[in-house]
Each structure stands twice: as structure tokens, then as C-alpha cells.
PyMOL Python script that loads the backbone (N, CA, C, O; Angstrom):
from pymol import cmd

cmd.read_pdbstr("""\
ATOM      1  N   UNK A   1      39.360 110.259 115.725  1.00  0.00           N
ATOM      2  CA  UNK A   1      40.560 110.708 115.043  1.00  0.00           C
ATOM      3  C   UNK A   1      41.045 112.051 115.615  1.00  0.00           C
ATOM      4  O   UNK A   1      42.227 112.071 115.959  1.00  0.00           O
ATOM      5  N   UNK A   2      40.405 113.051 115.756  1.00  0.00           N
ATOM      6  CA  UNK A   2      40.490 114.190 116.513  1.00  0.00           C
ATOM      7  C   UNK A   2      40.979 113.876 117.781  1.00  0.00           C
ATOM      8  O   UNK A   2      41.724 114.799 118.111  1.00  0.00           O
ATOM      9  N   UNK A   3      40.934 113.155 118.522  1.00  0.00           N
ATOM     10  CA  UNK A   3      41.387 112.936 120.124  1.00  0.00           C
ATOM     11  C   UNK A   3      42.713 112.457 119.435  1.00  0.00           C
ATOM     12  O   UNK A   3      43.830 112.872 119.742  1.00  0.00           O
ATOM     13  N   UNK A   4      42.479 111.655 118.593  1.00  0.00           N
ATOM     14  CA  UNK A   4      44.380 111.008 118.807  1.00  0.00           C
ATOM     15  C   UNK A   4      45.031 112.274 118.150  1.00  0.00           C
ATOM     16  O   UNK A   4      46.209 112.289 118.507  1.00  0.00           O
ATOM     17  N   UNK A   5      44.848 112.977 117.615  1.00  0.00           N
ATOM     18  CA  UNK A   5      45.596 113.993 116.957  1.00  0.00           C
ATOM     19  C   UNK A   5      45.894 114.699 117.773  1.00  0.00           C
ATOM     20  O   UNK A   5      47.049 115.118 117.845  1.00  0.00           O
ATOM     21  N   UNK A   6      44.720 115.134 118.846  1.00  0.00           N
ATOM     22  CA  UNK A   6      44.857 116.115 119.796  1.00  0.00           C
ATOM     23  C   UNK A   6      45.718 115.362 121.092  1.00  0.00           C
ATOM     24  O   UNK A   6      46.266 116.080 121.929  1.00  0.00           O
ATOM     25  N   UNK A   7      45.780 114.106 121.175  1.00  0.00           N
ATOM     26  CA  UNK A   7      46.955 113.489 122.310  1.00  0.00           C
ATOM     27  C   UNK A   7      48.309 113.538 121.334  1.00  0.00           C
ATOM     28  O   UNK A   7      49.347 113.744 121.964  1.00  0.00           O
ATOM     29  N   UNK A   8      48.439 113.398 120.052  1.00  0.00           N
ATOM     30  CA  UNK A   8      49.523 113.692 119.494  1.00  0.00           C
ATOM     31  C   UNK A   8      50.573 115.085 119.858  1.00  0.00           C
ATOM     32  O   UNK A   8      51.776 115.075 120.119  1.00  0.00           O
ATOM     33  N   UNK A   9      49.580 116.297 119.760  1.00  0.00           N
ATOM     34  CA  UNK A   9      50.054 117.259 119.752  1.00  0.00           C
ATOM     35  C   UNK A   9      50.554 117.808 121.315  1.00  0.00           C
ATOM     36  O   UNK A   9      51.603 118.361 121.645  1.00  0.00           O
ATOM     37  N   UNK A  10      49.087 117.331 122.303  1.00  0.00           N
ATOM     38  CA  UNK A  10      49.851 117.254 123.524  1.00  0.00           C
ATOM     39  C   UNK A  10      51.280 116.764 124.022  1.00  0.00           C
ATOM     40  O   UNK A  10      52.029 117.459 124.709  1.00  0.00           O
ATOM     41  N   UNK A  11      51.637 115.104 123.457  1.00  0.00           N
ATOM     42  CA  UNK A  11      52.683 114.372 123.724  1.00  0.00           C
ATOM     43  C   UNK A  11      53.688 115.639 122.850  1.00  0.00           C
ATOM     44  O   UNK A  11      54.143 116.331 123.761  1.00  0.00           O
ATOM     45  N   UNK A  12      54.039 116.026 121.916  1.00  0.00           N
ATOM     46  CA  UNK A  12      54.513 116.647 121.583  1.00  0.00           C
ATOM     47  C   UNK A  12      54.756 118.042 122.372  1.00  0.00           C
ATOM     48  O   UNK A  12      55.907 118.438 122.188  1.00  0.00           O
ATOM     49  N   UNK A  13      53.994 118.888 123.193  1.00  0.00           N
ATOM     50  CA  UNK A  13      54.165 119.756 123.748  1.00  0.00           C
ATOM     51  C   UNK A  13      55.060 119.205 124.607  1.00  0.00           C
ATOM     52  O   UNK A  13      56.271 119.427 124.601  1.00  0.00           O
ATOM     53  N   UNK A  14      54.498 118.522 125.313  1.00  0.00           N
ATOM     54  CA  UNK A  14      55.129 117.928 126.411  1.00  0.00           C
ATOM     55  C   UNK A  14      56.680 117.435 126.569  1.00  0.00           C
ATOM     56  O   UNK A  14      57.322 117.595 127.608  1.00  0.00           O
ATOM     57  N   UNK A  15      57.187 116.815 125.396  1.00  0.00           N
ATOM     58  CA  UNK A  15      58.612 116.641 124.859  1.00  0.00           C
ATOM     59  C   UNK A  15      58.837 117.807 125.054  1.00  0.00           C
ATOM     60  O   UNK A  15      59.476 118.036 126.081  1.00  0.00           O
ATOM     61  N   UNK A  16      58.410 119.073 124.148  1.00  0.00           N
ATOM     62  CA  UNK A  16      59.266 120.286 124.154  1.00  0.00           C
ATOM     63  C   UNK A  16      59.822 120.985 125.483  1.00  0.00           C
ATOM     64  O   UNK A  16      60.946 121.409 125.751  1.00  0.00           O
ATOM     65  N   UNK A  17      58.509 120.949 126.295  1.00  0.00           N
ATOM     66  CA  UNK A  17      58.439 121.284 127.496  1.00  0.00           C
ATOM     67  C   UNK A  17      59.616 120.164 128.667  1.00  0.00           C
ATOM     68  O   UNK A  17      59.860 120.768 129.711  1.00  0.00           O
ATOM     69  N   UNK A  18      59.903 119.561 128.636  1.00  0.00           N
ATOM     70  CA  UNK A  18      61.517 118.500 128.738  1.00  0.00           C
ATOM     71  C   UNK A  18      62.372 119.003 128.519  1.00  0.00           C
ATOM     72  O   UNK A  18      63.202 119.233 129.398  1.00  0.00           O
ATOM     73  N   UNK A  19      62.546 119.415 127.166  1.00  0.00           N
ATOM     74  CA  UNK A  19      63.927 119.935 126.953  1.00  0.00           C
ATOM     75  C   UNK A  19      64.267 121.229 127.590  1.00  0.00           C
ATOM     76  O   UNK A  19      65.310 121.225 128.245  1.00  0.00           O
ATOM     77  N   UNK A  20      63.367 122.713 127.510  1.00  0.00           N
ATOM     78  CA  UNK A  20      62.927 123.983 127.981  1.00  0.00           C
ATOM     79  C   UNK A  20      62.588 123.935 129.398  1.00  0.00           C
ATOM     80  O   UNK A  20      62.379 124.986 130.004  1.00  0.00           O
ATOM     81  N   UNK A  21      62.529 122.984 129.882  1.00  0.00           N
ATOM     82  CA  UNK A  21      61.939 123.318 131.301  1.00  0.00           C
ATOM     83  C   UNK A  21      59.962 123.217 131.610  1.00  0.00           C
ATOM     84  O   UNK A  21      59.070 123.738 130.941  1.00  0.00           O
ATOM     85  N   UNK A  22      59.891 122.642 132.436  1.00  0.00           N
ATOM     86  CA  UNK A  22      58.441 122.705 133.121  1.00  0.00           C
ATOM     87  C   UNK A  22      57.626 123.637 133.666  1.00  0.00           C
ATOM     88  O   UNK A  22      57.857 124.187 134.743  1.00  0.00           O
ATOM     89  N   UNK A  23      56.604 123.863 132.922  1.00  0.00           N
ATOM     90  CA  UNK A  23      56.049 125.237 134.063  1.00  0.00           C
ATOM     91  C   UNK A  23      54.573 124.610 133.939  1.00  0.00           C
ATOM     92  O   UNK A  23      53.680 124.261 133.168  1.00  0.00           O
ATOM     93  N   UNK A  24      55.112 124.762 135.681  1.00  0.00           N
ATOM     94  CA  UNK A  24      53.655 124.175 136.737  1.00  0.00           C
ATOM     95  C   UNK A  24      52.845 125.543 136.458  1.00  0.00           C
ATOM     96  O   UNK A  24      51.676 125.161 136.514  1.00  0.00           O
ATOM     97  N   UNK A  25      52.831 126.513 136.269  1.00  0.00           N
ATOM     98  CA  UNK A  25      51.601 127.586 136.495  1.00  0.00           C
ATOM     99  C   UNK A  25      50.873 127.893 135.905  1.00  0.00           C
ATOM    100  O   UNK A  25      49.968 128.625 136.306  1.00  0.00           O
ATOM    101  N   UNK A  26      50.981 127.414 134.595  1.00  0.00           N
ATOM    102  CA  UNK A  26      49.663 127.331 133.419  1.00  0.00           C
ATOM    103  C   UNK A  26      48.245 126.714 134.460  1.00  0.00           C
ATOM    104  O   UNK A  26      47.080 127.096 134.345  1.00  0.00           O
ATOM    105  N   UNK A  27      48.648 125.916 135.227  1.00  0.00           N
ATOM    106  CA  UNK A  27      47.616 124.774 135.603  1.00  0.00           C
ATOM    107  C   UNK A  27      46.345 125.367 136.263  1.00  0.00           C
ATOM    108  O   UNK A  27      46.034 126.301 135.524  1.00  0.00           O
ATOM    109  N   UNK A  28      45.460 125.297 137.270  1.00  0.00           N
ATOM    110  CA  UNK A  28      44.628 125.699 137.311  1.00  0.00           C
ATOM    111  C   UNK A  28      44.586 125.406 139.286  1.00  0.00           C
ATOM    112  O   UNK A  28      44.842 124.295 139.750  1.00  0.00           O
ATOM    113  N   UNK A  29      44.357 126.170 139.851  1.00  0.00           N
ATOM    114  CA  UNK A  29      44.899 125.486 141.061  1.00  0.00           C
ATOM    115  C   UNK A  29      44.104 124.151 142.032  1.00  0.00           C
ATOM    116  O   UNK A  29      44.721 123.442 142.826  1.00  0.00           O
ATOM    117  N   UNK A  30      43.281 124.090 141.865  1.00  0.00           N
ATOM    118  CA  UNK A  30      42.378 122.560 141.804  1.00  0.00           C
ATOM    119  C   UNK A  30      43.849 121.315 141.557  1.00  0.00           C
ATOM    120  O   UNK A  30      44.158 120.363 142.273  1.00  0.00           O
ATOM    121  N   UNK A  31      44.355 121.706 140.563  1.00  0.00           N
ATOM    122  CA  UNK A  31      45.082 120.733 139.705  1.00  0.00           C
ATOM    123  C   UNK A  31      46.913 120.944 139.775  1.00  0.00           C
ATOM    124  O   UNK A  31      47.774 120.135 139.431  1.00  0.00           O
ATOM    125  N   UNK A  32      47.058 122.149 140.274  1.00  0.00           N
ATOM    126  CA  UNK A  32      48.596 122.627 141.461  1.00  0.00           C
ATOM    127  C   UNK A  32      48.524 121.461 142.258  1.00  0.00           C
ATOM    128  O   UNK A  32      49.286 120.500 142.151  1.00  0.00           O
ATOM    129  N   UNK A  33      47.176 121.616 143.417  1.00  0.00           N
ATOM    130  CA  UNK A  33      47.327 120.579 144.443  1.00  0.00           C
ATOM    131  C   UNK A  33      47.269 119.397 144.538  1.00  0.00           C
ATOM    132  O   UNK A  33      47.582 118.692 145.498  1.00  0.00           O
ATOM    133  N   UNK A  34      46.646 118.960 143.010  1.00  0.00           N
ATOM    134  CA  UNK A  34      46.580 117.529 142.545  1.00  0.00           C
ATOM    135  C   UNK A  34      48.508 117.007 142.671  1.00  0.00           C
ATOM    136  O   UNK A  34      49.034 116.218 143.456  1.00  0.00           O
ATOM    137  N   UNK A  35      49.075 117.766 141.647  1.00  0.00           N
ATOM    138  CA  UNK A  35      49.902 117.672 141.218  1.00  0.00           C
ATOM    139  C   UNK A  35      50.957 117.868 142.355  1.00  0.00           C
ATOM    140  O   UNK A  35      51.858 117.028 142.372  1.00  0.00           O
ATOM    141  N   UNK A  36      50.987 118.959 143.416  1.00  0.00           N
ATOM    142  CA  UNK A  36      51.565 118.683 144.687  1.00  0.00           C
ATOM    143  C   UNK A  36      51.970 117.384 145.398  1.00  0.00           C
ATOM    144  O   UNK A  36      52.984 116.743 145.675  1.00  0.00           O
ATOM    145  N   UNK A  37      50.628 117.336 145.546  1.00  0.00           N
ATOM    146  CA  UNK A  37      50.302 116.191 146.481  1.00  0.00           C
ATOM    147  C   UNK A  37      51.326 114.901 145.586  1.00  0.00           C
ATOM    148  O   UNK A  37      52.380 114.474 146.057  1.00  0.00           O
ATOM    149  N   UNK A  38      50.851 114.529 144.499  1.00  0.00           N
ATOM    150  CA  UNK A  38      51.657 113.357 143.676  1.00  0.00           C
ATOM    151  C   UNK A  38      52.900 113.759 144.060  1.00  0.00           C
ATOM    152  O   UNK A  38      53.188 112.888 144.881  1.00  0.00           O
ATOM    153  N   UNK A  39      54.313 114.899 143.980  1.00  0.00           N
ATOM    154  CA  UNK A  39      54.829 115.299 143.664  1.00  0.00           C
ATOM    155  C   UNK A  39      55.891 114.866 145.025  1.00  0.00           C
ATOM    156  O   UNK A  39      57.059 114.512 145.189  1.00  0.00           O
ATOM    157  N   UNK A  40      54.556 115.169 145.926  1.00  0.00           N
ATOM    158  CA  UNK A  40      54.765 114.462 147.212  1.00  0.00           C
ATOM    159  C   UNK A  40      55.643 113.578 147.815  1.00  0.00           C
ATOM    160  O   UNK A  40      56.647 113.551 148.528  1.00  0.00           O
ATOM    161  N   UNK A  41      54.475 112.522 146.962  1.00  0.00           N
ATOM    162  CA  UNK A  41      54.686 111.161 147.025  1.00  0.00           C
ATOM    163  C   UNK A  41      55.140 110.142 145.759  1.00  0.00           C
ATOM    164  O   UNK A  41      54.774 109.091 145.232  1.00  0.00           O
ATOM    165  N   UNK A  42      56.466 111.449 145.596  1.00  0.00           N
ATOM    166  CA  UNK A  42      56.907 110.590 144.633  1.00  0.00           C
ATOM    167  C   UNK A  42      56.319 110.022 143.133  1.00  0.00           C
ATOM    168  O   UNK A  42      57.029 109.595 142.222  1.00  0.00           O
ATOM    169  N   UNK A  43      54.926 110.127 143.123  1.00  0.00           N
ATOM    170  CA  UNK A  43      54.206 109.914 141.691  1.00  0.00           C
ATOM    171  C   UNK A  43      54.014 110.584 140.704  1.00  0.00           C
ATOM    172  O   UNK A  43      53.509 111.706 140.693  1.00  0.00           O
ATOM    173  N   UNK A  44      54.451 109.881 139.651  1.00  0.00           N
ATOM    174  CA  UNK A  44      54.350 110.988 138.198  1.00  0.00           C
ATOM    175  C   UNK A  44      53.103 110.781 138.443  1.00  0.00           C
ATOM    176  O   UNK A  44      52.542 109.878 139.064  1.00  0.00           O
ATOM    177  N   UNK A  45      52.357 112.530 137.409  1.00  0.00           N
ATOM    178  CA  UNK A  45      50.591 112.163 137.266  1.00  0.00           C
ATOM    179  C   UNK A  45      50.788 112.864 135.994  1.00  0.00           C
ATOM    180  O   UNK A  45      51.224 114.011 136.092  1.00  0.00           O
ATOM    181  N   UNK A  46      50.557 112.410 134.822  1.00  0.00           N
ATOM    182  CA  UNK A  46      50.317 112.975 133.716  1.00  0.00           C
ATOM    183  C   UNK A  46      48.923 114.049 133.078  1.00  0.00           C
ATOM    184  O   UNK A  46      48.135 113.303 132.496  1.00  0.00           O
ATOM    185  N   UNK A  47      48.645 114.884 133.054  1.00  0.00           N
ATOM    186  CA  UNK A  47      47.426 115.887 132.967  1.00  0.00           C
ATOM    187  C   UNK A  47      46.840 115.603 131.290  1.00  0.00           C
ATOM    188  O   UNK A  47      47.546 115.896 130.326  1.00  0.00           O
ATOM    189  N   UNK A  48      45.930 115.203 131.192  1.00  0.00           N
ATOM    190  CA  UNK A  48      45.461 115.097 129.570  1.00  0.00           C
ATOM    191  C   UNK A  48      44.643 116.684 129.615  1.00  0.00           C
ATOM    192  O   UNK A  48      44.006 117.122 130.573  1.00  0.00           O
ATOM    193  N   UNK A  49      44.864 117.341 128.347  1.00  0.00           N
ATOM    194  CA  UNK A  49      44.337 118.356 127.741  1.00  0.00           C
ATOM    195  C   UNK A  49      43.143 118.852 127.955  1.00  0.00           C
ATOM    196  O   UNK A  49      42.516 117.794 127.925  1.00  0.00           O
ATOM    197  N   UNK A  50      42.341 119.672 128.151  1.00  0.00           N
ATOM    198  CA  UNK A  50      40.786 119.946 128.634  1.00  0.00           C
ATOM    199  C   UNK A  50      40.433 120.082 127.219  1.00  0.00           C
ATOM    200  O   UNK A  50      41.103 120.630 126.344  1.00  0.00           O
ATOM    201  N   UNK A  51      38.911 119.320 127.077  1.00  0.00           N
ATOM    202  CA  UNK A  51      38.589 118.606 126.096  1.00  0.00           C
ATOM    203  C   UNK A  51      38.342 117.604 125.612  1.00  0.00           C
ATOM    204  O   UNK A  51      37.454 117.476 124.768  1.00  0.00           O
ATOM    205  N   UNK A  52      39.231 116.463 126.129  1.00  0.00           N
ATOM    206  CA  UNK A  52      39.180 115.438 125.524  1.00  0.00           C
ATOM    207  C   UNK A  52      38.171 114.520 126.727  1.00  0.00           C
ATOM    208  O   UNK A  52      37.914 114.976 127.841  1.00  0.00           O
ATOM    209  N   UNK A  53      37.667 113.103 126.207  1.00  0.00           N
ATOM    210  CA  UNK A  53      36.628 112.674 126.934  1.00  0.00           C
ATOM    211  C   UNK A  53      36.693 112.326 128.206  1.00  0.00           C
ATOM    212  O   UNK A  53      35.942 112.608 129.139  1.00  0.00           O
ATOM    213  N   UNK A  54      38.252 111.294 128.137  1.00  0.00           N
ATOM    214  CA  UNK A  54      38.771 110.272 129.455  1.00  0.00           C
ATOM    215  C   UNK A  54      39.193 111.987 130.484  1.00  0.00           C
ATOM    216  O   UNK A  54      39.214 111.873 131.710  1.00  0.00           O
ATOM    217  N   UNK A  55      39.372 112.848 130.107  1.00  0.00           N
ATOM    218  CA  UNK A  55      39.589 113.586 131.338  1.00  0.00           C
ATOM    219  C   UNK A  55      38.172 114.232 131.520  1.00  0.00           C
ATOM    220  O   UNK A  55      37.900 114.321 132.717  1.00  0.00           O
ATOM    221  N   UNK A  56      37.338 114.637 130.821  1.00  0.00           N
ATOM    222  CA  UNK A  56      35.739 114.827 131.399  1.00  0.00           C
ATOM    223  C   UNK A  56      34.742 113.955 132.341  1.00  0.00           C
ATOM    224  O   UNK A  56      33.759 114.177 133.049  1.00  0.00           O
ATOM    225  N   UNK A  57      35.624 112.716 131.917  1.00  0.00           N
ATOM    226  CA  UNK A  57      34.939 111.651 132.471  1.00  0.00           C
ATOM    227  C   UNK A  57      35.278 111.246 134.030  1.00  0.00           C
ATOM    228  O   UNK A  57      34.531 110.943 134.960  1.00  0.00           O
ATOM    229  N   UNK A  58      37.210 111.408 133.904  1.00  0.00           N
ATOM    230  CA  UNK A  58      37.906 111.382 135.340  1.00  0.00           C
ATOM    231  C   UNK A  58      37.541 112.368 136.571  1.00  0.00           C
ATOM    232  O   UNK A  58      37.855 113.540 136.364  1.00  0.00           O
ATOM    233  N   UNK A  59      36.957 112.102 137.764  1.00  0.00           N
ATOM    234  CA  UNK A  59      36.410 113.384 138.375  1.00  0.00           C
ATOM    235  C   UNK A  59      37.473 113.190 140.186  1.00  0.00           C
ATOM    236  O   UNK A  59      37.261 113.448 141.371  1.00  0.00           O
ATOM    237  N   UNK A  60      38.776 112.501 139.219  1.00  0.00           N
ATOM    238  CA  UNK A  60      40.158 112.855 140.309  1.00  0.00           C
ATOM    239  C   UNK A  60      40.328 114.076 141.026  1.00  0.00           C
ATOM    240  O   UNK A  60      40.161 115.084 140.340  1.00  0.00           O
ATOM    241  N   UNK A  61      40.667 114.284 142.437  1.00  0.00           N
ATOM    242  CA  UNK A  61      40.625 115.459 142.995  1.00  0.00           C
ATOM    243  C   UNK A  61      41.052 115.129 144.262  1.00  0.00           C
ATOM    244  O   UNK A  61      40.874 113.996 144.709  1.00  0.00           O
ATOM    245  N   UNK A  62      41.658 116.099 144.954  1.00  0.00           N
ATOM    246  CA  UNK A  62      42.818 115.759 146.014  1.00  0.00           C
ATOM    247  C   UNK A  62      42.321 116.749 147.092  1.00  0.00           C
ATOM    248  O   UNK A  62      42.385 117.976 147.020  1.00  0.00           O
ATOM    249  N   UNK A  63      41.871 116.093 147.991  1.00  0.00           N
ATOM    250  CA  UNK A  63      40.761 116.998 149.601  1.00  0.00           C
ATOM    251  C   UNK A  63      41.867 117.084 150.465  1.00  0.00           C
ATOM    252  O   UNK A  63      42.201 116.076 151.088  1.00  0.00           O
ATOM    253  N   UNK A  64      42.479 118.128 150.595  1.00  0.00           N
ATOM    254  CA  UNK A  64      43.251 118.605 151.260  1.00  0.00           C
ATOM    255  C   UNK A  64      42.383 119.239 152.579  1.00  0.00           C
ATOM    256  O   UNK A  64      41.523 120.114 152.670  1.00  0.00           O
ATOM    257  N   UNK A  65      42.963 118.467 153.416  1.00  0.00           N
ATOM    258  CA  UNK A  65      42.468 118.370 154.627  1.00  0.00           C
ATOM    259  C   UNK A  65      43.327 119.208 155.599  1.00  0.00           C
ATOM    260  O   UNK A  65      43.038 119.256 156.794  1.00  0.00           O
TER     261      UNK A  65
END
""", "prot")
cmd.dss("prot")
cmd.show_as("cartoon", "prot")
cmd.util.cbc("prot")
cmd.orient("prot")
């Protein structure tokens, strides 16, 4: 119940952050270049919240070569 509440409130940031504008620099830079790279190539990549399980579990990462 706590995770869906806590993806609630995310999805909700995230709307706000739409209307106001996007800011990439909260992020962490590991996760800049994730997000680069997609940004790239054209792919949305959606970031889930630190905390929750499915992103502890995801060990996605972009080797910039």
C-alpha cells in the first residue's frame, strides 16, 4: 500500500512538473547520462523514486564508452 501511494504522489509530481517545466538536475549524474543517452535516441525513460523495490531491483546503467 505504501509503494502505490508513494507511485501516486510521484505521478503527481510529475504532472506538476509538465505544466512548470522539467528540471533534469535534481538527478544524480549516473542517471543525467542514463537519461542523455535515451534522450538521444529518442526514448522516453521514466525514473521511479529511490526507495521503492522495482527500482532497487533494476541495476540499468548506461557505459559510456
Amino acid at each position: 500500500m505504501l509503494e502505490d501511494v508513494k507511485r501516486f504522489a510521484e505521478s503527481a509530481r510529475r504532472m506538476r512538473q509538465r505544466l512548470c517545466g522539467y528540471s533534469h538536475f535534481k538527478l544524480p549524474f549516473p542517471l543525467k547520462n542514463l537519461r542523455r543517452a535515451a534522450d538521444s535516441r529518442r526514448t522516453k525513460i521514466h525514473f521511479l523514486s529511490s526507495g521503492m523495490s522495482k527500482r532497487e531491483k533494476n541495476q540499468t546503467y548506461y557505459n559510456n564508452r
